[in-house]
Backbone as CSV, one residue per row, in Angstrom:
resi,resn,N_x,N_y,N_z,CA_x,CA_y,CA_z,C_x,C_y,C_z
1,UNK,-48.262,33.699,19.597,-48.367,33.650,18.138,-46.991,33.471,17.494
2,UNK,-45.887,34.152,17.968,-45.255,33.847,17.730,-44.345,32.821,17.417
3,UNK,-44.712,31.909,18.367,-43.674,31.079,19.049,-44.657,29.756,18.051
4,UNK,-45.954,29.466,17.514,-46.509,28.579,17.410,-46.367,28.167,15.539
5,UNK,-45.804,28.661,14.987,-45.116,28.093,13.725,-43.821,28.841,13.239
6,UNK,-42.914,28.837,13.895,-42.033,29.101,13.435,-41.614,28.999,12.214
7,UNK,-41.506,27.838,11.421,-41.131,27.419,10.157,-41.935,27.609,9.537
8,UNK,-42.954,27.753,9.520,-43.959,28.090,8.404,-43.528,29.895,7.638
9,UNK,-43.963,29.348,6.391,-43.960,30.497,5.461,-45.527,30.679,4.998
10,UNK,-46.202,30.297,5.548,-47.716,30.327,5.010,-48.695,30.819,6.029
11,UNK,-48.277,29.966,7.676,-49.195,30.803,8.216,-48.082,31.698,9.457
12,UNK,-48.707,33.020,9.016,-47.553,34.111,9.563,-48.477,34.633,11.170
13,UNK,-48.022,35.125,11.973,-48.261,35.548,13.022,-49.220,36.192,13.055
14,UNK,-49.385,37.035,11.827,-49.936,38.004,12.076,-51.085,37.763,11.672
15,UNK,-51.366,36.691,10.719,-52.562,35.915,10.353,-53.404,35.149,11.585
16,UNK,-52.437,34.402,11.938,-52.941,33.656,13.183,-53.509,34.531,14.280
17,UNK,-52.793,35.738,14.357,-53.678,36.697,15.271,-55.026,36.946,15.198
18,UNK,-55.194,37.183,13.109,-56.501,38.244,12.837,-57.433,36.632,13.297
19,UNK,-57.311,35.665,13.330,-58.401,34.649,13.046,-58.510,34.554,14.807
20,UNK,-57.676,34.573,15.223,-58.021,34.426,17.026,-58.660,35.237,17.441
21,UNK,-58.159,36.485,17.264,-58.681,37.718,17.694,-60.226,37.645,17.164
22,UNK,-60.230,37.736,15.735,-61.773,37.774,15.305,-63.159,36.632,15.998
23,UNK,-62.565,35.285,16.154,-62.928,34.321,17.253,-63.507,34.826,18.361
24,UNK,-62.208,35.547,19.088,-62.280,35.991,20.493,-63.488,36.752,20.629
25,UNK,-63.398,37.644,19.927,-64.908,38.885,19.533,-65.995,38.040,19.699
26,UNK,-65.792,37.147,18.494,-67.084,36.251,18.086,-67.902,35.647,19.008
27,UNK,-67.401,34.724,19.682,-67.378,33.782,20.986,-66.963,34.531,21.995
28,UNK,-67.855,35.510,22.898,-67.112,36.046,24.112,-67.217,35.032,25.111
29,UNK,-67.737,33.895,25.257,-67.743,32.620,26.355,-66.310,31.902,25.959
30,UNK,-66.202,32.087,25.377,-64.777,30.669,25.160,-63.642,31.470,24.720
31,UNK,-63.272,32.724,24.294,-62.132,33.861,23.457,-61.250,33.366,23.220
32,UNK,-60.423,32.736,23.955,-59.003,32.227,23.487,-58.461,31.677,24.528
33,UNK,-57.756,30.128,23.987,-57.524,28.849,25.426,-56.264,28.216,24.229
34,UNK,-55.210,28.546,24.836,-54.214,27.904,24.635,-54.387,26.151,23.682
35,UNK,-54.039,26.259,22.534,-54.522,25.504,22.002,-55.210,25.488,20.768
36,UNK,-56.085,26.304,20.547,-56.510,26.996,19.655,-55.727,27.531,18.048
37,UNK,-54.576,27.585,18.719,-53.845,28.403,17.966,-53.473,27.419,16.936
38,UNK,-52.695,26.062,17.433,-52.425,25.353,16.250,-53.718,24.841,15.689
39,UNK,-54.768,24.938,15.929,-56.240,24.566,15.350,-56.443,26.049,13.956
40,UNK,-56.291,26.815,14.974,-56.530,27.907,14.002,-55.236,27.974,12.695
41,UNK,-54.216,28.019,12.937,-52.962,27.507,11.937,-53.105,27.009,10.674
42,UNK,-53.665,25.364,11.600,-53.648,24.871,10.661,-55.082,25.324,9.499
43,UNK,-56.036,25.839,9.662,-56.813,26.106,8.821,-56.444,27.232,7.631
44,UNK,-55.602,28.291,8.290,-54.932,29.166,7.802,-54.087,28.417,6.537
45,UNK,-53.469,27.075,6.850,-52.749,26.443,5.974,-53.770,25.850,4.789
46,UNK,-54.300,25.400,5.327,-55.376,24.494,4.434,-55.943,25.487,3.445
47,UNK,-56.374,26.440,3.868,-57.636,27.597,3.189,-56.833,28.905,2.346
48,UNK,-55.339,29.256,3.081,-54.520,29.944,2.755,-55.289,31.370,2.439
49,UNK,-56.447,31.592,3.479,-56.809,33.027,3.447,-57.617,32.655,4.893
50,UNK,-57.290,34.263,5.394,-57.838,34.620,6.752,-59.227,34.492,6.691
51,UNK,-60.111,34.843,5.992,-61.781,35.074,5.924,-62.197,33.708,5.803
52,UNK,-61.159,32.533,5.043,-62.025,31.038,4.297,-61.711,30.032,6.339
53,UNK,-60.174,30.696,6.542,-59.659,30.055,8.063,-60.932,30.559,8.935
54,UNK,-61.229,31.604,9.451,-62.146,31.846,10.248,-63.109,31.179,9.939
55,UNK,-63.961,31.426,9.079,-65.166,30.245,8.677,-64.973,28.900,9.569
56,UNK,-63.568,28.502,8.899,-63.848,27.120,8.961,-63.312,26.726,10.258
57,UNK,-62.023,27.326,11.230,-62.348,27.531,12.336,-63.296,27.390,12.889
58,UNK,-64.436,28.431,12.540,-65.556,28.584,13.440,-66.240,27.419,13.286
59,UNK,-66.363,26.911,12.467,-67.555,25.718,11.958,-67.133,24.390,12.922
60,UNK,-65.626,24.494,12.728,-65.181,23.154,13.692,-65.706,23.213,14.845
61,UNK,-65.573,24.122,15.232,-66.242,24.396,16.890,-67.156,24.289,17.476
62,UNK,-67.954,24.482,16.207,-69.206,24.512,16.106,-69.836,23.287,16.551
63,UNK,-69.361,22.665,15.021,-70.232,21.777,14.288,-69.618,20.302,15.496
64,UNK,-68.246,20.087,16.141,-67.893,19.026,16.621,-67.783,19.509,18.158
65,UNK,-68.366,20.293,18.317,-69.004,21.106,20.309,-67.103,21.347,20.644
66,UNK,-66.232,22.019,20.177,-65.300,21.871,20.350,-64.616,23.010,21.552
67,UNK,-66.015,23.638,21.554,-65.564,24.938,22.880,-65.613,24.380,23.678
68,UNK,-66.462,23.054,24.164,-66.293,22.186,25.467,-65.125,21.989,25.881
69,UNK,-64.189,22.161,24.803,-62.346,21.440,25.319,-61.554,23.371,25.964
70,UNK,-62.428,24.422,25.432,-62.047,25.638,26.037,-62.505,26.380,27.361
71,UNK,-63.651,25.628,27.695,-64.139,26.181,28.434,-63.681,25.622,30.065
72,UNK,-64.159,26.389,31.377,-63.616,25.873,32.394,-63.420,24.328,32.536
73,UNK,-62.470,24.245,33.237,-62.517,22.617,33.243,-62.362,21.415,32.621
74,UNK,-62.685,22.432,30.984,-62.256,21.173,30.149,-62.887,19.789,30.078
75,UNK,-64.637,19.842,30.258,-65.174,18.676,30.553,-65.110,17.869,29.394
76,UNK,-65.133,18.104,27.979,-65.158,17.323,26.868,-63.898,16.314,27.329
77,UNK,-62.688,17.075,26.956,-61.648,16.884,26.780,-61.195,15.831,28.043
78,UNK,-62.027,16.203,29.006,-61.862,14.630,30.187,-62.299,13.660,30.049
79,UNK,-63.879,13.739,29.496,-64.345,12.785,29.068,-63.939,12.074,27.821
80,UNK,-63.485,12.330,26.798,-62.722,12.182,25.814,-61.389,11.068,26.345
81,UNK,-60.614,11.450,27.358,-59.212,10.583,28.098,-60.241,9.494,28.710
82,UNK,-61.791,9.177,29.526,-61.958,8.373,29.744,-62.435,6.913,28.587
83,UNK,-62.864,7.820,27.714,-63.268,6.925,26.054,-62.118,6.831,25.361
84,UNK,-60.760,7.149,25.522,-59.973,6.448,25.147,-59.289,5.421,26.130
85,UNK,-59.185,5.600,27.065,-58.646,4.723,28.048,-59.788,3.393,28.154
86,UNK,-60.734,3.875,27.864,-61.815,2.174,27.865,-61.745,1.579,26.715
87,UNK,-61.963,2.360,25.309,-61.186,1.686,24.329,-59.692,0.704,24.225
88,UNK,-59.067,1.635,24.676,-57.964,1.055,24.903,-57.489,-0.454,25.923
89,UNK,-58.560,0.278,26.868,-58.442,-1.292,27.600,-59.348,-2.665,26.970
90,UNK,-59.692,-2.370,26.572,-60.610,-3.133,25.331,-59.910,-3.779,24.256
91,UNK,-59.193,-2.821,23.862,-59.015,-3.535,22.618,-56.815,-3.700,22.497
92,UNK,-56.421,-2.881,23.490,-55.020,-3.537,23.409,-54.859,-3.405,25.170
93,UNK,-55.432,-4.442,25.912,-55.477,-4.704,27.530,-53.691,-5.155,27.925
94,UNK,-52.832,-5.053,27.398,-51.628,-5.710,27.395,-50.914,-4.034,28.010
95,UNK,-51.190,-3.444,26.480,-50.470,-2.227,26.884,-51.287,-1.088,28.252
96,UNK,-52.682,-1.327,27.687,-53.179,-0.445,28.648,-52.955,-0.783,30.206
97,UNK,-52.708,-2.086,30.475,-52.095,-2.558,31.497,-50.349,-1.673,32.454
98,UNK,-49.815,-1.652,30.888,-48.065,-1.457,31.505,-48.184,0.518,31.548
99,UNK,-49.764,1.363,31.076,-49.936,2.740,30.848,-50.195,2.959,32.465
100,UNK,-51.231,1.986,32.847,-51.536,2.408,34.215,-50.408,2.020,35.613
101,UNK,-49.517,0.835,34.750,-48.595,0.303,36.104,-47.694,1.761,36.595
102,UNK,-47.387,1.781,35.354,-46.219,3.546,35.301,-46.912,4.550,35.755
103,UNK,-48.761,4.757,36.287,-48.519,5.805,36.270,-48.623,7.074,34.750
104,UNK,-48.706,6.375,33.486,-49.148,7.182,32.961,-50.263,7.456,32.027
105,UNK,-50.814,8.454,33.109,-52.469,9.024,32.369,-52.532,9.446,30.870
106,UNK,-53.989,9.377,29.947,-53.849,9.785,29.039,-53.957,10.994,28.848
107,UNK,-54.134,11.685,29.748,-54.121,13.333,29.873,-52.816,13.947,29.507
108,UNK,-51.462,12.725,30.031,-50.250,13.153,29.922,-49.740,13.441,28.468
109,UNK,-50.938,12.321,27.165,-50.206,12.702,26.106,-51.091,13.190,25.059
110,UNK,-52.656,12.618,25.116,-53.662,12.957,24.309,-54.426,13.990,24.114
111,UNK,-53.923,15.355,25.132,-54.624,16.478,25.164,-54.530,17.208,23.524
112,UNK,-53.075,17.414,23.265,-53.055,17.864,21.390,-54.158,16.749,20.505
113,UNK,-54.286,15.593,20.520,-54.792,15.022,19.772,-55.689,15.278,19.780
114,UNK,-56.963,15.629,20.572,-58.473,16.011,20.751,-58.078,17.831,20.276
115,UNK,-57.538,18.184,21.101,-57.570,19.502,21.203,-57.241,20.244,19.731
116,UNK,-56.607,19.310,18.485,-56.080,19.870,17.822,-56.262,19.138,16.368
117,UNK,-56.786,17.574,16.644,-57.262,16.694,16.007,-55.777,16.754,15.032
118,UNK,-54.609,15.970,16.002,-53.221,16.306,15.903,-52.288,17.371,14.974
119,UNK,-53.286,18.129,14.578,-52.661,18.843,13.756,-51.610,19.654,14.303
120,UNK,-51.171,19.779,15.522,-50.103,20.277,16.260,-48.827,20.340,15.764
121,UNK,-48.850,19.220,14.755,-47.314,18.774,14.701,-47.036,19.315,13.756
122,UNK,-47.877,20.148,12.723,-47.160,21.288,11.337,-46.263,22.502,12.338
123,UNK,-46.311,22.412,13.533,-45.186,23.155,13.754,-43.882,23.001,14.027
124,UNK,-43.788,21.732,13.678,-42.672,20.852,13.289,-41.874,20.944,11.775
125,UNK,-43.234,21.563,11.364,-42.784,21.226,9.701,-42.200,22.400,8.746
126,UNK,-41.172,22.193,8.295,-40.499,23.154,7.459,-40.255,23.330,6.372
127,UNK,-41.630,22.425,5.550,-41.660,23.468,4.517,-43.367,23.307,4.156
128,UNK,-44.551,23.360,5.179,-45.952,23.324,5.379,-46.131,22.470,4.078
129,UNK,-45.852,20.806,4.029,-46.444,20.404,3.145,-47.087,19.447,4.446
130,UNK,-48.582,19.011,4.164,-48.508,18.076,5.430,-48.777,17.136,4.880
131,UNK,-48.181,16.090,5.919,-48.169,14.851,5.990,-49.498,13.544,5.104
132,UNK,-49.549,13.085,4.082,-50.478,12.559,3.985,-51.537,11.503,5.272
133,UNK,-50.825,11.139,6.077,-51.453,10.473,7.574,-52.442,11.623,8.088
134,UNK,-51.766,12.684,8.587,-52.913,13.708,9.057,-53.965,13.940,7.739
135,UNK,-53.706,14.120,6.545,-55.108,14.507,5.371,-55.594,13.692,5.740
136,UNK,-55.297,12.224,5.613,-56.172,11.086,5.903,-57.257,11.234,7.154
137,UNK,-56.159,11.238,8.125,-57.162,11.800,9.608,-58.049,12.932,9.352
138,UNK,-57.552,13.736,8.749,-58.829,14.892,9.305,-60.326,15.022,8.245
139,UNK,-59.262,13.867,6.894,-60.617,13.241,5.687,-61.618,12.873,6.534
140,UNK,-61.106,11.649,7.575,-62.026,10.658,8.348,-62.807,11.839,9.243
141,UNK,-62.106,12.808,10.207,-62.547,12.937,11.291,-64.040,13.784,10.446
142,UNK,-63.625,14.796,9.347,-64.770,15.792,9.017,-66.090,14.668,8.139
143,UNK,-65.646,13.942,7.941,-66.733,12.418,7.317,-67.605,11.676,8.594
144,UNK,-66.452,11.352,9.687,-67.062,10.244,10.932,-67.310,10.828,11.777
145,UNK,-66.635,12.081,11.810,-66.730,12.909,13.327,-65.827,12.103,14.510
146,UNK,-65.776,12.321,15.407,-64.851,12.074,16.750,-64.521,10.402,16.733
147,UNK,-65.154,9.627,16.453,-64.884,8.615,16.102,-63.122,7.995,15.109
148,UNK,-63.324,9.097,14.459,-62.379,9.159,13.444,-60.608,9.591,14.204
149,UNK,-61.070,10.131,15.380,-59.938,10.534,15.989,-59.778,9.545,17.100
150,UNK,-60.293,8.772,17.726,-60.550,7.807,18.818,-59.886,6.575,17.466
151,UNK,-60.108,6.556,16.772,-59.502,5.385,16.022,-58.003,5.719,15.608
152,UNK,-57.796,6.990,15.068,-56.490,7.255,14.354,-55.640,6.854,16.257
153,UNK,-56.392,7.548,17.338,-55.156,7.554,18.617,-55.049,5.914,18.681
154,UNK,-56.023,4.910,18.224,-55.396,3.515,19.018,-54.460,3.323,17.783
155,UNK,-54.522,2.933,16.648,-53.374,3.375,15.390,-52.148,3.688,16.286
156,UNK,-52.056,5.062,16.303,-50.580,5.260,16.764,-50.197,4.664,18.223
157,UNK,-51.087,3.924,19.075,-50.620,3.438,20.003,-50.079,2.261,19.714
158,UNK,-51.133,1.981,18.799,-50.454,0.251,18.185,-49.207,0.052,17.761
159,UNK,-48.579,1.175,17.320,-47.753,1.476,16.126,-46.825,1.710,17.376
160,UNK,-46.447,2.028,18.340,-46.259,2.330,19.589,-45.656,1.158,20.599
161,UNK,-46.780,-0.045,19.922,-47.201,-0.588,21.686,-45.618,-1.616,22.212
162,UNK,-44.634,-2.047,21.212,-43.605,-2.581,21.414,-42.404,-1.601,22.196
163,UNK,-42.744,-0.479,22.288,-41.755,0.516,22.635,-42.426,0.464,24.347
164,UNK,-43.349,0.581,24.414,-44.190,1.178,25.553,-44.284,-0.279,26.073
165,UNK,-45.018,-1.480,25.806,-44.829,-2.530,26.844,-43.551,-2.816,27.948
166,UNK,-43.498,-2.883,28.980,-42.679,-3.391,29.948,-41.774,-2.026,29.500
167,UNK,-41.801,-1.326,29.422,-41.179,0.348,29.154,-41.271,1.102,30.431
168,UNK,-40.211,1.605,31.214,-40.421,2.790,32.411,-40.785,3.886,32.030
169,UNK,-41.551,4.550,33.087,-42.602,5.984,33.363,-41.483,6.658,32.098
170,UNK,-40.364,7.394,32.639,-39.531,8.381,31.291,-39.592,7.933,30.221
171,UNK,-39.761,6.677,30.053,-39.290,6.090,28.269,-40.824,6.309,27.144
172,UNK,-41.681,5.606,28.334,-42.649,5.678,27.434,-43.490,7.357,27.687
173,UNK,-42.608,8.018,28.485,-43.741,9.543,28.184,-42.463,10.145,27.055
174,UNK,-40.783,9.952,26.872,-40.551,10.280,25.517,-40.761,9.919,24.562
175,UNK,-41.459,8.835,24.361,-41.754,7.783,23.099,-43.355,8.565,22.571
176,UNK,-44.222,8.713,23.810,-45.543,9.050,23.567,-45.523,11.025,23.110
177,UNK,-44.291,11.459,23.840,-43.795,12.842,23.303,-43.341,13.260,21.934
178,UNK,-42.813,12.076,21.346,-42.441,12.250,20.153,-43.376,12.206,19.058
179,UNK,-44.579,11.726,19.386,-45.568,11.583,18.275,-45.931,12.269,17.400
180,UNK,-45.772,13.968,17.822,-46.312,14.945,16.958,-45.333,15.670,16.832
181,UNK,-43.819,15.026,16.419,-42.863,15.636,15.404,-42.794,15.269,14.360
182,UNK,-43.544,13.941,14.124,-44.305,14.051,12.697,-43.643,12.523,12.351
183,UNK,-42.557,11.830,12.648,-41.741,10.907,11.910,-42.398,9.814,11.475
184,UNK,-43.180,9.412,12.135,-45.014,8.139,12.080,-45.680,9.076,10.766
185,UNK,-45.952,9.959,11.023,-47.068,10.372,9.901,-46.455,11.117,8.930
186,UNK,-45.094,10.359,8.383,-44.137,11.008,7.244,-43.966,9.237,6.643
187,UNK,-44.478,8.668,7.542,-44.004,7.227,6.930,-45.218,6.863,5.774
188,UNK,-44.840,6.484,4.639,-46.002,5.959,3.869,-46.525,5.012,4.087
189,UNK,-45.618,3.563,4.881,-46.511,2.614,4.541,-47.104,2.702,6.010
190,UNK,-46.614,3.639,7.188,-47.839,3.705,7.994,-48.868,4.178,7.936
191,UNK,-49.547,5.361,6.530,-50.216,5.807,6.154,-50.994,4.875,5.898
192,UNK,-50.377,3.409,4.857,-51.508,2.274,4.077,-51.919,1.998,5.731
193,UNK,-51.041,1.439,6.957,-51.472,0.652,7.651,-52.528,0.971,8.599
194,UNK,-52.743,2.681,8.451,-53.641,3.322,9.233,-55.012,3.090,8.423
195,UNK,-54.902,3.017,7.069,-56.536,2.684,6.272,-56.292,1.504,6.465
196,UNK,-55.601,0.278,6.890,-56.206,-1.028,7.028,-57.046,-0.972,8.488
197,UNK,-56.000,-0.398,9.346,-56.551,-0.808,10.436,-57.621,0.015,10.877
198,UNK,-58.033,1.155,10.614,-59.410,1.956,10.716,-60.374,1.429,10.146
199,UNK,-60.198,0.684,9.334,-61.859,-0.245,9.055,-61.708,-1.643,9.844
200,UNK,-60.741,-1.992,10.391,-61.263,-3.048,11.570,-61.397,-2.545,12.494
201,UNK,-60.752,-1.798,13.265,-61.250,-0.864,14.357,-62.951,-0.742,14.229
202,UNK,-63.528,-1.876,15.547,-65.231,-1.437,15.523,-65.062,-0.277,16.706
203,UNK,-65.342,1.072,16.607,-65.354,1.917,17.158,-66.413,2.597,16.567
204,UNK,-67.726,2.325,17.171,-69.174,3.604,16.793,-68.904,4.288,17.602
205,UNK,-70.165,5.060,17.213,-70.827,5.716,17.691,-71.315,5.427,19.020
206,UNK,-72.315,4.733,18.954,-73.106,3.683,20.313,-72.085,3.713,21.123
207,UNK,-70.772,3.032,20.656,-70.013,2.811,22.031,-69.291,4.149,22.448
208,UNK,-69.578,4.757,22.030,-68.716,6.109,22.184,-69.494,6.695,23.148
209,UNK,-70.865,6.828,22.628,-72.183,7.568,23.738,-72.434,6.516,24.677
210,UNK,-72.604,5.281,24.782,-72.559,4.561,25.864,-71.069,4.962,27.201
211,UNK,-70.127,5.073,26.359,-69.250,5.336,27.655,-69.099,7.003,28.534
212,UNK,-69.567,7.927,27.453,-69.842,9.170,27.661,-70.494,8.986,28.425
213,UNK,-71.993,8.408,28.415,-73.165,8.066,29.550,-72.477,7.748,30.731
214,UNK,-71.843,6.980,31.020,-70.996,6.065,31.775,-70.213,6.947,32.771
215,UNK,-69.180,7.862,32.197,-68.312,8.827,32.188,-69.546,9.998,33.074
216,UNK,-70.490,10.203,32.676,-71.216,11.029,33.687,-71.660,10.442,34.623
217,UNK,-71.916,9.404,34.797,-72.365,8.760,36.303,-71.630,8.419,36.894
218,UNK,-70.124,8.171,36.476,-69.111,8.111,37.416,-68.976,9.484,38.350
219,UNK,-68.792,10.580,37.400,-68.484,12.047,38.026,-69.695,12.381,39.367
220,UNK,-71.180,11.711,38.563,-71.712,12.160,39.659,-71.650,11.414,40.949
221,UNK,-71.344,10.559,40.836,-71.407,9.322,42.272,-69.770,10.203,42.442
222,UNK,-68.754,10.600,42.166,-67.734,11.373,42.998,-68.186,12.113,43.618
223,UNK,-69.116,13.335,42.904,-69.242,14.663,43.241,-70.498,14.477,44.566
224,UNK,-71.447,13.911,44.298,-72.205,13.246,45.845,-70.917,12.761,46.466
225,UNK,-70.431,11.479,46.670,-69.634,11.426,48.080,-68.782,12.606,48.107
226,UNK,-68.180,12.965,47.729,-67.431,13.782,47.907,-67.792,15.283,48.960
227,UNK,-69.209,15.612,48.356,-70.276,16.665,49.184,-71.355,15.421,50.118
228,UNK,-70.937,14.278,50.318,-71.648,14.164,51.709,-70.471,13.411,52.648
């Protein structure tokens, strides 16, 4: 608790505790998974009272199955790296090309982005005003649902993809590290360029549950050979 907003003057430790802790009670299957915390934070920021944060905490979790990313294993949250990585090879095959030559998985950088629906990066921020890019994102995500976050991640890859093409394994995992210190989503006119390009982005639904589908019949054709 400590350690997870330092700079903030709004959400204090001791806040972030009562909303985890009260969680933890709440939910004895899922209590508390690293991660959480800047989820819980940031609501604390938004709502600027412990009773309106818990609510709405809870509702996220709820309402977008978000204990799947807490619970053993983390099955959402895998399946999630395989629907972006097919997106991705889909729709920018250049870069997703030079991600896999290096060696680097999307596990290596997209776990905050699902896990936190990037709000991670207000602990970057010193003086809790946030970023108009994230309002935007989390406008979309609580309107489109998960969709909304599968679009904002190809956005910042795009925004990205000149750094990262023909880029070595170290360069492009500091380039993809830097994302959620905020300097992209402090920029305004990457703010306009994220509402242009989220309405061309065709990213449903359909294709989202089609690859989920997909994503389970892979696991099971592992998990048979694997046990015969």
């Amino acid at each position: 608790m400590q350690r997870s907003f330092q700079n903030s003057k709004k959400i204090t430790p001791e806040s972030l505790r009562d909303v985890l802790r009260v969680y933890a009670y709440y939910n004895n299957e899922v209590q508390y998974c690293q991660g959480m915390n800047f989820l819980a934070g940031f609501c604390i920021l938004i709502t600027e009272s412990e009773a309106e944060a818990f609510n709405f905490f809870k509702t996220l979790i709820e309402r977008y199955e978000m204990q799947k990313f807490y619970v053993k294993d983390m099955p959402l949250l895998k399946e999630y790296f395989y629907k972006l990585d097919k997106l991705l090879t889909m729709i920018y095959p250049g870069m997703s090309n030079s991600l896999r030559i290096e060696g680097v998985n999307t596990n290596f950088y997209a776990s905050s982005w699902f896990m936190t629906v990037f709000s991670q990066l207000m602990q970057h921020s010193k003086d809790d005003i946030i970023p108009d890019m994230l309002l935007n994102i989390w406008d979309c995500f609580l309107l489109d649902g998960w969709k909304a976050v599968f679009k904002s991640g190809l956005f910042i890859l795009s925004e990205l993809k000149e750094k990262i093409l023909n880029s070595r394994f170290e360069k492009i995992i500091a380039v993809l590290g830097d994302v959620l210190k905020g300097k992209l989503f402090y920029d305004e006119e990457g703010t306009k360029r994220l509402k242009e390009v989220y309405k061309k982005f065709k990213v449903t639904n359909t294709f989202l549950k089609k690859f989920g589908d997909e994503y389970r019949i892979v696991q099971e054709e592992i998990y048979d050979e694997l046990n015969n």
